[in-house]
C-alpha positions in Angstrom: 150.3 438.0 104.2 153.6 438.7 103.3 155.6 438.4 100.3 159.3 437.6 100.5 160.3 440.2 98.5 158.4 442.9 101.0 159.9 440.7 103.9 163.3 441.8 102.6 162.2 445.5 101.8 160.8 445.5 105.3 164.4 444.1 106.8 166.0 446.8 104.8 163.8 449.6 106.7 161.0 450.1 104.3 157.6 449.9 105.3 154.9 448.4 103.2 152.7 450.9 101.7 148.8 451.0 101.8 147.8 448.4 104.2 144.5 450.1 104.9 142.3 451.6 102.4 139.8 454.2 103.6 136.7 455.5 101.3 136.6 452.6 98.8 133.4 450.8 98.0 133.6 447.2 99.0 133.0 445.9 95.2 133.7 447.7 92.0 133.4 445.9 89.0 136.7 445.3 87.5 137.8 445.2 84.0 141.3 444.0 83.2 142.1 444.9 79.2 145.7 443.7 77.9 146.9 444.0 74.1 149.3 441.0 73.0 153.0 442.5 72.0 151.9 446.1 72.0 155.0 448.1 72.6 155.7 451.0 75.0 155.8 453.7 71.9 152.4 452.2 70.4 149.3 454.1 71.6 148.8 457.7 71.5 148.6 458.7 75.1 152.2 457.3 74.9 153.2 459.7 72.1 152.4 457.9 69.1 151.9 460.2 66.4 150.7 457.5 63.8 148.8 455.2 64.9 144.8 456.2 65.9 144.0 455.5 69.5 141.3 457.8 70.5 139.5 455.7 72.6 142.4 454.6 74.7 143.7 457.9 74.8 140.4 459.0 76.3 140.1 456.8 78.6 143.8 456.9 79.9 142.7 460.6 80.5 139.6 459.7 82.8 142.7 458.0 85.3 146.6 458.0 85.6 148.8 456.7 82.7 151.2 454.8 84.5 154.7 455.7 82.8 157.2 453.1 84.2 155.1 449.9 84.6 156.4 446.5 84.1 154.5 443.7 82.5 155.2 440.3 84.4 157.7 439.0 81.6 159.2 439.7 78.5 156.8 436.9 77.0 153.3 436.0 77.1 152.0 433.3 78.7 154.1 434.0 82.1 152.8 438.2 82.4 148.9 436.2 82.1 150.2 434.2 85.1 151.3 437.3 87.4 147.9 438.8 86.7 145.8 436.6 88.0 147.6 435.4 90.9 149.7 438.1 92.1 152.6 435.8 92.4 155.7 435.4 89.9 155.0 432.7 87.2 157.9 429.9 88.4 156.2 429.4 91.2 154.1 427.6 89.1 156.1 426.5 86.5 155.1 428.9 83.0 159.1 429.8 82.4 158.1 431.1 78.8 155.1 431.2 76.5 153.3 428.1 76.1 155.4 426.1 78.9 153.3 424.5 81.7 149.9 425.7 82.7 148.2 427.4 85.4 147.4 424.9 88.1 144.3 424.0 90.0 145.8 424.9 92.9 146.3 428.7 92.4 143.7 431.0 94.1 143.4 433.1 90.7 141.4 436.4 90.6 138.2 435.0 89.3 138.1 432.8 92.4 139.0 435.4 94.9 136.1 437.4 93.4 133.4 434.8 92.9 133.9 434.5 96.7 132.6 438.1 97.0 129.8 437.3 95.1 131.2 438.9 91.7 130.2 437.5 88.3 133.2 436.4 86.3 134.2 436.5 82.7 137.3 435.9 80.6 137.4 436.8 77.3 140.4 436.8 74.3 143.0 434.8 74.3 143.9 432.5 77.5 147.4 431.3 76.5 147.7 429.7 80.4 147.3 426.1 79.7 145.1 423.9 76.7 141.6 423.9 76.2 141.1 420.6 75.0 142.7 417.0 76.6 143.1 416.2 73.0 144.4 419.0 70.8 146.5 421.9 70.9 147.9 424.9 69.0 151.4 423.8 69.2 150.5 420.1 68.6 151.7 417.1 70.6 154.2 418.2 72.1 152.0 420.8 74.2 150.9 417.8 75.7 147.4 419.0 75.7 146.1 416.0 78.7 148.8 417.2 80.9 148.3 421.0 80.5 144.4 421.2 80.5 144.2 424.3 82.4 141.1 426.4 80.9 138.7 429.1 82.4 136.2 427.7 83.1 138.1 425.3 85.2 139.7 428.3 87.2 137.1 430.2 88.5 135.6 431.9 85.8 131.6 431.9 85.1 131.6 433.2 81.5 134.5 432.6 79.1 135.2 433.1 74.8 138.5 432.2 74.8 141.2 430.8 72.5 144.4 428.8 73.7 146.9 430.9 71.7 147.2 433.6 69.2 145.1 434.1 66.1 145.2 436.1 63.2 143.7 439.8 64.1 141.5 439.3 61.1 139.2 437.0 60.2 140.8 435.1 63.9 138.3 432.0 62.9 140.6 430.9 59.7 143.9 431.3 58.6 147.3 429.0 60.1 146.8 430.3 63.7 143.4 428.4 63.7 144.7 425.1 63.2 143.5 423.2 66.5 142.5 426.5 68.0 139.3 427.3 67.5 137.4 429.8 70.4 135.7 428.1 72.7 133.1 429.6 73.8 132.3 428.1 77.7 134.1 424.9 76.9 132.1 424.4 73.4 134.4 425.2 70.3 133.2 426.9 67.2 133.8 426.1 63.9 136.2 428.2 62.4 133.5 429.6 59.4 131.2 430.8 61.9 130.2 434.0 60.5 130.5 435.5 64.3 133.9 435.1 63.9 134.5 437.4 60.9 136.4 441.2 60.9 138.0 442.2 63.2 139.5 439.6 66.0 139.2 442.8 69.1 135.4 442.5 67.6 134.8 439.4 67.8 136.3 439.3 71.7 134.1 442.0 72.8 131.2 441.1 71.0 130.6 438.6 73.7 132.1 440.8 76.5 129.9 443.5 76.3 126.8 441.3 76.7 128.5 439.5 79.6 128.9 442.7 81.1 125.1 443.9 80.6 123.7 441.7 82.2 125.9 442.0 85.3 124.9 445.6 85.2 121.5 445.4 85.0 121.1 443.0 87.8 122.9 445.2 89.6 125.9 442.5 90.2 129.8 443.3 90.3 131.8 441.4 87.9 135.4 441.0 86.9 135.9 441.0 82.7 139.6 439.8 81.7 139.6 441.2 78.5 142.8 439.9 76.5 142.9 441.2 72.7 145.0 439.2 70.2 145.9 442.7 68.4 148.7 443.5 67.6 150.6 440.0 68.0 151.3 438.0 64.5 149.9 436.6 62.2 148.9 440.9 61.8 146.4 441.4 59.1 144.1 444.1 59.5 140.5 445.0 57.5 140.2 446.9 54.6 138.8 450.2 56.5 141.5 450.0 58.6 144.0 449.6 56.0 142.6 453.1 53.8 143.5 455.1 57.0 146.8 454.5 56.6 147.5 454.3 53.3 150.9 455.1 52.6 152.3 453.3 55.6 153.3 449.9 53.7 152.9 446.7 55.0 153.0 448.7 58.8 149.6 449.8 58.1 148.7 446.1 59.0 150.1 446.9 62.6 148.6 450.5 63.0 145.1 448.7 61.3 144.9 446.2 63.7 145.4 448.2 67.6 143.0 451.1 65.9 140.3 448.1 65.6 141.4 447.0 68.9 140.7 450.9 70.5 137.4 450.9 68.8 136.8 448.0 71.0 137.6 449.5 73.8 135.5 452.6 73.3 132.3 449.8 73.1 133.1 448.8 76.5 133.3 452.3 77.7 130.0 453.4 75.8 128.6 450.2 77.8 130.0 451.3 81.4 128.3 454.9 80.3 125.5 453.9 79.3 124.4 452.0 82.6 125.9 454.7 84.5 128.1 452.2 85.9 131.7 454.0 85.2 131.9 455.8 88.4 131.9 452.3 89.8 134.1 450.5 87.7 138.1 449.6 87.8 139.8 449.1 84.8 143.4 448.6 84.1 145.0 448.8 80.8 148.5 447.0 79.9 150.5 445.2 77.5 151.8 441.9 78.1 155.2 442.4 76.7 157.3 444.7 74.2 156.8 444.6 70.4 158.1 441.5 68.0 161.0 441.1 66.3 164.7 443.0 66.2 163.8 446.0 64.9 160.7 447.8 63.1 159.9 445.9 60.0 157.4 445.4 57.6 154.2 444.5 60.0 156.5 443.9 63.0 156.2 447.8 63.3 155.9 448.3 67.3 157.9 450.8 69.3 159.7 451.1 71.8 160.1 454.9 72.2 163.9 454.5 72.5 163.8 451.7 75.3 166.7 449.2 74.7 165.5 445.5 73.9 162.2 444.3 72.3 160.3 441.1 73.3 161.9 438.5 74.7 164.5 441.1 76.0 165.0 441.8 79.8 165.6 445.7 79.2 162.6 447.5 79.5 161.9 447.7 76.2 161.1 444.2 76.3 159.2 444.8 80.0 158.0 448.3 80.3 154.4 448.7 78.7 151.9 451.2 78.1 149.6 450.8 81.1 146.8 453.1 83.0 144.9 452.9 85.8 141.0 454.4 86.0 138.7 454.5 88.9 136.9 457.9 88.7 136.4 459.6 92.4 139.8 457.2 93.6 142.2 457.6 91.3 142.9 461.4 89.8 142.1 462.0 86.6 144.3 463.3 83.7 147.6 462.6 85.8 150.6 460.4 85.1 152.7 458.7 87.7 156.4 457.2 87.1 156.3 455.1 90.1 157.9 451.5 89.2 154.6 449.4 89.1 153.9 445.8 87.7 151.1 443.3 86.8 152.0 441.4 90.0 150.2 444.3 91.8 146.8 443.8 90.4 146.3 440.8 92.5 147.1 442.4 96.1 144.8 446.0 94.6 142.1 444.3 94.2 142.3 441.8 97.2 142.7 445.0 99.4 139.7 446.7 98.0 137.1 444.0 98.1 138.7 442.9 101.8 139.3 439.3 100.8 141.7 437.5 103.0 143.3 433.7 101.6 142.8 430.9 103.3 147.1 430.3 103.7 150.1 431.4 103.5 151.2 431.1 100.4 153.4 434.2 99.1 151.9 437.0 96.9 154.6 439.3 95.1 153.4 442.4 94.5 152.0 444.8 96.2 148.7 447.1 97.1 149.4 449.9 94.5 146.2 451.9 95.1 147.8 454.3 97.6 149.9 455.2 95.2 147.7 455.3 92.4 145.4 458.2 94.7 148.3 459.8 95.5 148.0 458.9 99.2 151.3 457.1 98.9 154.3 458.1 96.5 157.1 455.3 96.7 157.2 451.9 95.8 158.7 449.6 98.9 158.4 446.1 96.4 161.4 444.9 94.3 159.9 443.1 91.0 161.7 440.6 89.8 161.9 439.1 86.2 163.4 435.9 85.1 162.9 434.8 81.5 162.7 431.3 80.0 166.4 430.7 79.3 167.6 431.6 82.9 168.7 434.9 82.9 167.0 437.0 85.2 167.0 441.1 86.6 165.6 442.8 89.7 164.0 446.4 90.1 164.7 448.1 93.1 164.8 451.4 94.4 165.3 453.4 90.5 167.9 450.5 89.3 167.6 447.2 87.7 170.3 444.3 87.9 170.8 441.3 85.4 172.4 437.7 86.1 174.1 436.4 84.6 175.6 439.3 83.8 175.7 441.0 86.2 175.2 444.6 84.7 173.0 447.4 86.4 171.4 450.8 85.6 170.1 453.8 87.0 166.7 454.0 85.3 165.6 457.1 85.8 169.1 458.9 84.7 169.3 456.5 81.8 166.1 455.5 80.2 167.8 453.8 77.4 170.1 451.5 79.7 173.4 451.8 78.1 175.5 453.0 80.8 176.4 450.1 82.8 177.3 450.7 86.7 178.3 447.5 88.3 181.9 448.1 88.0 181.4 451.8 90.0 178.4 449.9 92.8 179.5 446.9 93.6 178.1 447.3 97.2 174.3 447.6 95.2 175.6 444.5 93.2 176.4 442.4 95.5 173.2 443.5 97.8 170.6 443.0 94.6 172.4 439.7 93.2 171.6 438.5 96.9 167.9 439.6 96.9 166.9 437.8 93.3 168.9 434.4 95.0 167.2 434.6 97.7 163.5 435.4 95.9 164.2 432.4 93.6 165.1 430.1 96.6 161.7 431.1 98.0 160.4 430.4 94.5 161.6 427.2 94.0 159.7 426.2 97.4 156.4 426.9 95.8 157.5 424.8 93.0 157.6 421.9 94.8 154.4 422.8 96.2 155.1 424.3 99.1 152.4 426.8 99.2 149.4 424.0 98.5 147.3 422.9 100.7 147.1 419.4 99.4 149.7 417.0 99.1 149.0 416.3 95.3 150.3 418.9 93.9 152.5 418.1 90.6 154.7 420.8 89.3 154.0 421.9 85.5 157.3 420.9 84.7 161.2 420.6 86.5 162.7 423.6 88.1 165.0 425.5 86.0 167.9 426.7 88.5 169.1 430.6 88.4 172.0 431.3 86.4 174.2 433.8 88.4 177.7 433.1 86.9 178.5 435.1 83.8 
């Protein structure tokens, strides 16, 4: 199987990297943790000097922090989509965060796994369709009959899942929790459940960890999508998180809530230890896009570390995310790797090391990163391409990125902050890279019709939005 944006790296004399895998065991368990709008500058094994993220930091040292990786979007909903299908989010129709939903007839990760005799579990937010035929966050409009799209529905045997974002404290009550309660395997809660009190990273991983155990101790692999709400608004964090960074104004909210987050994610660690089980286990760790809002203020505190943009930006500060990789005895540990990766390339990974093979054709649009992760490879052959939900649209390929419509382009490893703009000096790159994302999105728009689908059923989440390449 063959994407077409490897097709066209292939016709430009690149050859795909990693098709075999030697030495890997057939089936690791896998754990998939993402933070909601933590930005690049935010954790400590980034540089962060403020905020407290031990556990993270510890764990990123057990692997490779990944220091150029892309989430799938500058927005929510559509990076969820690229993770568990591998394949860019308009071919199915999520253009922006809460826009369509994730249809029936994707092949998502949980399914590909299940078939390999993996238990399944999604927990956190889900933000890839409704959870109910008859309410939504975002009210009517959402159209929550239409896009009833929920985990449990999409391969998943486990799930404690929310349809959108909640406030990191207290994530039960508040304004977020109007029509979106957690369900817990299709069963909502009532918002005053005192399970769903403290800390919202808590609360997720309260039922992960159990999910988990007992996978471990009868000895079956499993796949945990772990998806914290920290640090996206409404941002309140706990009083004991507040006292450690007294001082910091209303940013201590911010730092409060990803510290209560890492804590988390030292529980699952202590869990994988405990059973002896982390010499065995996968686990990526990502954001799904760059911080909120224009600039740092008040809680909107996130960082970029000097990246141009913020969410909802194209320019990798609205894109590139702190992200590592860990698989002890496969992947070194302590190292760091620049390589241009994205959330696309979970998918193919993990396909390649459990040996599954789909039953059609239908395009994937990453690639198999784990050659380069061991080191066994040390260039990526992929373009990634973004396209955001008003049109515009930019492709990374070989060190530069290009943007329709306006038609700018960087060299981003000899200008990190993407201010120099080269298009007028390249216009042989232009015109070569402003042909590739037409092409892509032509390719795109195929599977949006429902191309790639078996059956002849298939109703797209919404209309096709065409690319914008005039300035």
């Amino acid at each position: 199987m063959r994407s077409p944006l490897s097709l066209l790296a292939t016709c430009c004399g690149l050859a795909l990297a990693g098709a075999n895998l030697a030495a890997a065991p057939a089936k690791p368990n896998i754990i998939l943790i993402m933070a909601d709008d933590l930005g690049y500058g935010d954790t400590g094994f980034n540089g962060n000097e403020i905020i407290q993220t031990p556990h993270l930091d510890a764990l990123a040292q057990r692997g490779v922090t990944l220091t150029h990786f892309y989430s799938g979007n500058s927005v929510c909903s559509p990076t969820r989509g690229t993770v568990l299908t591998g394949r860019h989010h308009d071919r199915f129709g999520i253009y922006g965060a809460n826009v369509g939903h994730l249809p029936a007839a994707e092949i998502t990760l949980a399914h590909m796994l299940k078939q390999q005799g993996y238990a399944t579990g999604h927990f956190g937010k889900w933000h890839l369709g409704t959870l109910s035929k008859t309410m939504s966050s975002k009210g009517a409009k959402r159209k929550p009959a239409e896009n009833f799209s929920p985990p449990w529905e999409r391969g998943y045997d486990e799930s404690f899942v929310t349809e959108s974002a909640v406030t990191t404290w207290n994530p039960g009550i508040g304004p977020r929790a109007k029509d979106n309660p957690f369900f817990a395997n299709g069963v909502p809660l009532d918002g005053n459940d005192p399970s769903l009190r403290g800390g919202a990273a808590r609360v997720v991983v309260d039922r992960a960890v159990p999910f988990m155990a007992k996978a471990l101790a009868a000895e079956n692999p499993f796949l945990a999508v772990v998806w914290f709400h920290a640090p996206h608004e409404n941002i309140e964090a706990g009083p004991e998180y507040l006292a450690r960074y007294e001082g910091h104004g209303a940013a201590a909210h911010f730092y409060g809530c990803i510290t209560e987050l890492d804590e988390q994610v030292g529980r699952i660690v202590r869990t994988l230890d405990e059973a002896n089980a982390s010499d065995n286990t996968l686990i990526f760790f990502c954001s799904d896009n760059g911080p909120e809002g224009t600039a740092v203020a008040g809680r909107r505190a996130g960082t970029t570390s000097g990246l141009r943009g913020r969410k909802r930006d194209l320019y990798d500060g609205g894109v590139r995310v702190p992200a590592f990789a860990v698989w002890p005895g496969h992947i070194p540990a302590a190292t760091t790797k620049d390589t241009l990766l994205t959330t696309l390339d979970y998918y193919p990974t993990i396909q390649n090391i459990v040996g599954h093979t789909l039953p059609d054709d239908r395009p994937l649009d990453g690639q198999n990163i784990l050659p380069l992760l061991t080191g066994e490879s040390s260039a990526r052959t992929t373009p990634i391409p973004f396209r955001y939900a008003s049109g515009a649209s930019s492709l990374v390929q070989d060190g530069y990125k290009f943007m329709l419509p306006t038609h700018e382009l960087y060299n981003l490893a000899a200008d990190r902050a993407e201010i120099r703009d080269l298009s007028a000096d390249q216009p042989d790159r232009v015109a070569s890279m402003k042909q590739t994302l037409i092409d892509f999105f032509a390719n795109v728009k195929k599977s949006h019709s429902g191309a790639d689908y078996p059956t002849d059923d298939f109703v797209p989440t919404n209309e096709w939005k065409p690319l914008q390449t005039e300035r």
